[in-house]
N, C-alpha and C positions, 0 to 999 in steps of 0.2 A: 504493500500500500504506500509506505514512502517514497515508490519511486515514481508510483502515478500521480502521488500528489506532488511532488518536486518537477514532472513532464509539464503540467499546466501553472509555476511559474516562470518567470520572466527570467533567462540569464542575466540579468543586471541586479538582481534580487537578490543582497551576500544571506539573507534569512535561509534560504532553500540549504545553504551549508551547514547547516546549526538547526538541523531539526530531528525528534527525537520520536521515535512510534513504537509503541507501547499493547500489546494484546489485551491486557488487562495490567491494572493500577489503583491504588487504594486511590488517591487525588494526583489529578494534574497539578495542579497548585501547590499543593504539599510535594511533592516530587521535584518541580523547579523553586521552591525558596532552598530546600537541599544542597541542587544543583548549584543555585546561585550563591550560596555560602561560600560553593568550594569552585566558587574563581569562573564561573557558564560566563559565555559570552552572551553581550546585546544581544539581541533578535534571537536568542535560542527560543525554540518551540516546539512544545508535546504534545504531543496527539492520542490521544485512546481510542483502542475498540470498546472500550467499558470500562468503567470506574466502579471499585468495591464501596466506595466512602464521599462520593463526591460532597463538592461542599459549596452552601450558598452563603447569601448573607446572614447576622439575629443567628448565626450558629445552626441553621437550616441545613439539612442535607437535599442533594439535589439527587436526583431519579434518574440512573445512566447505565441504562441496561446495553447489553452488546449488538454490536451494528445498527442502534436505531437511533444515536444520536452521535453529536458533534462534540468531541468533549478535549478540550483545546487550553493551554496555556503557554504566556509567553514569557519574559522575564528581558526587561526593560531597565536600564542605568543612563537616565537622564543628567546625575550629577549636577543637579539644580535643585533648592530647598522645597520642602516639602508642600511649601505656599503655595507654589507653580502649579502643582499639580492638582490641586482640586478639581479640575473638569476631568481629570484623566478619565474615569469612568465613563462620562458623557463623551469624548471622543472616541472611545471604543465602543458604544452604542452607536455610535453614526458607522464608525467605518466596517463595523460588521453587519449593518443596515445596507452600506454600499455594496459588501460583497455579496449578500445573499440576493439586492435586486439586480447586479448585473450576472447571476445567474439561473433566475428563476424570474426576471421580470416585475417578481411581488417585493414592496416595500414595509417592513414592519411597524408597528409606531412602539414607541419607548413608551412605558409607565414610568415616570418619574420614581428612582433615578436610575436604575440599573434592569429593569426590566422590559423583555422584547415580546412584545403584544400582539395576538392574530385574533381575530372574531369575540374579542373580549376576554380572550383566555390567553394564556402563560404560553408563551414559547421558547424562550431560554433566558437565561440569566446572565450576569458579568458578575464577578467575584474582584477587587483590588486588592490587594498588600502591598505597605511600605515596608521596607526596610532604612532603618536609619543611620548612619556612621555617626559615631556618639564620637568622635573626634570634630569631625567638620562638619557637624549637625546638618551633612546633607542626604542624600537619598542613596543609598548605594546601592540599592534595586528596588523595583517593582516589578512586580508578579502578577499579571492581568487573565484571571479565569474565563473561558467562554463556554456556557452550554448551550446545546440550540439540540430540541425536540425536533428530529430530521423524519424519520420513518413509522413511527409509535401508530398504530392501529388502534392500541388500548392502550389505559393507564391504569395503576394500583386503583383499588376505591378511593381513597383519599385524594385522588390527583383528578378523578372524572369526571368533575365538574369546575375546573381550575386548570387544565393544560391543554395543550392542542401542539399536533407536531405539524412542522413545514407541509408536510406531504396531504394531512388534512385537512390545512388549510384553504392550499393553494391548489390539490386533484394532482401535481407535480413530484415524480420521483426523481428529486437532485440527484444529478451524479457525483457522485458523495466527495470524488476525489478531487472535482472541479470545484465545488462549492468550498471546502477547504484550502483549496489555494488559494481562489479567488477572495477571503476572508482574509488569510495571511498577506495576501499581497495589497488591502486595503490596510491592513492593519500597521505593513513596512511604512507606507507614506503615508497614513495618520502620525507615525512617529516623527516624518521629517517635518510635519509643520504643526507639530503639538503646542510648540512653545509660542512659533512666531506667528501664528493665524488662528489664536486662541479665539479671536470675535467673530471668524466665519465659523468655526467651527461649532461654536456654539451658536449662533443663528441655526445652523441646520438643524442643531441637536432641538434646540426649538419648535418648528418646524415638524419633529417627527414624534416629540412628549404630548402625548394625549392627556396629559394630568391637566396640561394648560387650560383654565376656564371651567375646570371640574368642582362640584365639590368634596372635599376630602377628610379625611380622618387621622390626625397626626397620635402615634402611640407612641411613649414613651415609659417602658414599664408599666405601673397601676394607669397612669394618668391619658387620658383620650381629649382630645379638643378638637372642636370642629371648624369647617372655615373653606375659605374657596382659595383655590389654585391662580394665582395674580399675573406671574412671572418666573423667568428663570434668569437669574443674572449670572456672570461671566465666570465665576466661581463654580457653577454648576447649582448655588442656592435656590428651593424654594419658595418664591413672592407667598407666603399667604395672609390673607384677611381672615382674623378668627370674627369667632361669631360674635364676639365681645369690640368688634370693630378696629383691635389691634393690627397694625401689617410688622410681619416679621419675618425674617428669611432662616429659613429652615433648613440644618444641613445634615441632621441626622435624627433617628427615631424612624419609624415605617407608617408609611403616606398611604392608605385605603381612596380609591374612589369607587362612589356610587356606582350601580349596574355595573361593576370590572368586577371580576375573581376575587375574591377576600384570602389572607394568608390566615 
């Protein structure tokens, strides 16, 4: 499978040298902070046929049975403060957005912040980690998780009314090897202009966040408050208006909206 997914990319592409394929794996994620520990280059990237353990955000596990989904991490050394990187998420939502409609023609929308949305239901997730140099307080990797529900017919009971794979979506059986490069190779040049094209990026990310205009459900632990969806600023923050008429920008807890999938 590594070498059909390195045939559809791009020889100008140094990622396709530094990529790693896996039959089975507790986590992608978990497997490249590892790797990145002990010195993995930039753009290295792993791929699974299945994950024993995968991992979402709130300490969620993700559902990644064999051959029926996309289950992908990369492991990124920006060497720039942690600051910078707050959209990172949101730019890995767009550019795994890009890869999946230039091979399927179907565009996903993002549920704010990290979730890939089909017909109101769950289609895969992003997972981040930082790493930090406690010397030069800057980033000395990140770790970017991608699941994407590819093939799934069925899901567990708990999933059956909250997930939906590509393939049900869209009536489309991606060719698995193409759709996987074509993600990595959106994912290479999201890297080159992560830093320097932060405000188109996040226009797009915009653009594809269905939270926007919603009303939503901020959880934080015991505590629930409600409120509308206003904005996203540059940060990757959620604009919201509580019900108490407050506006606040929101960058962590888990965001519910109405008529979408509840976690």
């Amino acid at each position: 499978m590594k070498a059909k997914i390195t045939s559809y990319l791009p020889t100008e592409c140094p990622w396709r040298d530094t990529l790693y394929w896996y039959d089975t794996i507790d986590s992608t994620n978990t497997r490249a902070k590892e790797l990145a520990r002990d010195g993995a280059a930039h753009g290295s990237v792993l791929i699974a046929k299945q994950q024993t353990a995968g991992r979402g955000r709130m300490g969620r596990s993700f559902h990644s049975p064999a051959a029926d989904g996309l289950y992908l991490s990369v492991i990124l050394r920006p060497g720039c403060k942690p600051a910078q990187l707050m959209h990172l998420t949101c730019a890995v939502a767009v550019a795994v957005c890009d890869g999946m409609e230039k091979v399927t023609g179907f565009r996903p929308g993002i549920k704010w912040i990290n979730d890939l949305v089909a017909n109101k239901r769950k289609l895969g997730g992003i997972l981040t980690e930082l790493s930090i140099d406690p010397v030069t307080q800057l980033v000395d990797f990140a770790v970017v998780g991608i699941g994407i529900n590819c093939f799934q017919s069925q899901f567990p009971q708990e999933l059956k009314e909250i997930a939906i794979s590509l393939e049900a979506a869209t009536g489309i059986k991606a060719n698995f090897a193409q759709l996987t490069a074509a993600i990595i190779q959106s994912l290479w040049q999201m890297d080159q202009s992560l830093l320097s094209q932060k405000e188109q990026i996040m226009a797009q990310y915009k653009a594809d966040c269905i939270t926007l205009g919603q009303d939503v459900a901020l959880l934080r632990g015991e505590e629930k408050r409600c409120g509308t969806a206003l904005d996203i600023d540059n940060d990757g923050q959620l604009i919201v208006r509580f019900a108490e008429g407050k506006v606040e920008a929101v960058n962590s807890g888990e965001v519910s909206c109405r008529d979408l999938y509840s976690i």
